[in-house]
N, C-alpha and C positions, 0 to 999 in steps of 0.2 A: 153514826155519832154526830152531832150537832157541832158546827163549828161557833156556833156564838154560846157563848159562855151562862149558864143558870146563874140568878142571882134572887139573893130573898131582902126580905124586910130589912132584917139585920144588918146584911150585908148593903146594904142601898145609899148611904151616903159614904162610905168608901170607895166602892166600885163604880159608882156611878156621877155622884153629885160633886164629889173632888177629883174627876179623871182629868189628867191633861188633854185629852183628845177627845172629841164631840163625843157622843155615846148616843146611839140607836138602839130603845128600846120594844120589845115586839110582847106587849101583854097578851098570854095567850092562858089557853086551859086544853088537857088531854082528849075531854069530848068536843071540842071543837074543830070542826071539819075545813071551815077558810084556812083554821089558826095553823092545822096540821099542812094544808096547802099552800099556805105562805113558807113554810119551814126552806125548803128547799131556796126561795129567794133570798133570806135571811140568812142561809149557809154562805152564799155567793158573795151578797155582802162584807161577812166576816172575813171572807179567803180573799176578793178584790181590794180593800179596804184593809188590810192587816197591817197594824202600826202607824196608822192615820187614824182610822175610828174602830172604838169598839161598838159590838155589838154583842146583846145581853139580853137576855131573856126569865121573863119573870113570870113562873105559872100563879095565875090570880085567886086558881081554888085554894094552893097551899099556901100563898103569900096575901091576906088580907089590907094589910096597913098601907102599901104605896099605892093599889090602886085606888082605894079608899081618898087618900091624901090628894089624888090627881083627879078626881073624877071621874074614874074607867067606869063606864058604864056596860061597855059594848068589848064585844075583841072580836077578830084581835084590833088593837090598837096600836098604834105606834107612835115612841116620841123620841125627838131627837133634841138631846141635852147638851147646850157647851156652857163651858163655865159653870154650871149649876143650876140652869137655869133652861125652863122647855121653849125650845125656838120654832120647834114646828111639830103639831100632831097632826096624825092621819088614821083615821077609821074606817074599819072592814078591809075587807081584800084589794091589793095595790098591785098595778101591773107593775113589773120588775123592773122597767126603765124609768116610771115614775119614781120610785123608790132610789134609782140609782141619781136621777136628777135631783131631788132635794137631798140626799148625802151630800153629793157636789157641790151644792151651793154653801155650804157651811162647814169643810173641810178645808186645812190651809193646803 
């Protein structure tokens, strides 16, 4: 079981764009093999980072509208949200420690 949290359309400006705490997101899809590979560094995130940042994940086949909204083109993608706003994307597969350095720099 995944420890970052599913989140859809719907759900997307509650969960994400009014969070008190940055929020890392991992646009992903089921047939996608980076996406499924990333999974596991995504877990680590959630469990290192718990109650500093969230992390959430949004499957782009069954959720249309935000990556629409953001210009996902590619997954997986990644974007990391404070205040509402995107401070930093990152596209395709990320080695773990890159990923843990830009959380870092944007976590209090």
């Amino acid at each position: 079981m995944s420890q970052a949290a599913e989140v859809t359309d719907a759900q997307w400006d509650n969960a994400v764009l009014q969070s008190d705490v940055p929020v890392l997101v991992d646009f992903w899809a089921e047939w996608c093999a980076p996406c499924r590979a990333m999974s596991p560094y995504v877990d680590k995130l959630a469990d290192d980072y718990d109650g500093r940042l969230k992390v959430m994940k949004i499957n782009t086949q069954d959720n249309t509208e935000v990556p629409a909204k953001y210009g996902i083109t590619a997954i997986p993608t990644f974007l990391l949200i404070r205040g509402g706003e995107v401070v930093k994307q990152m596209v395709g597969s990320q080695p773990y420690d890159e990923l843990k350095k830009v959380v870092e720099s944007y976590i209090d």
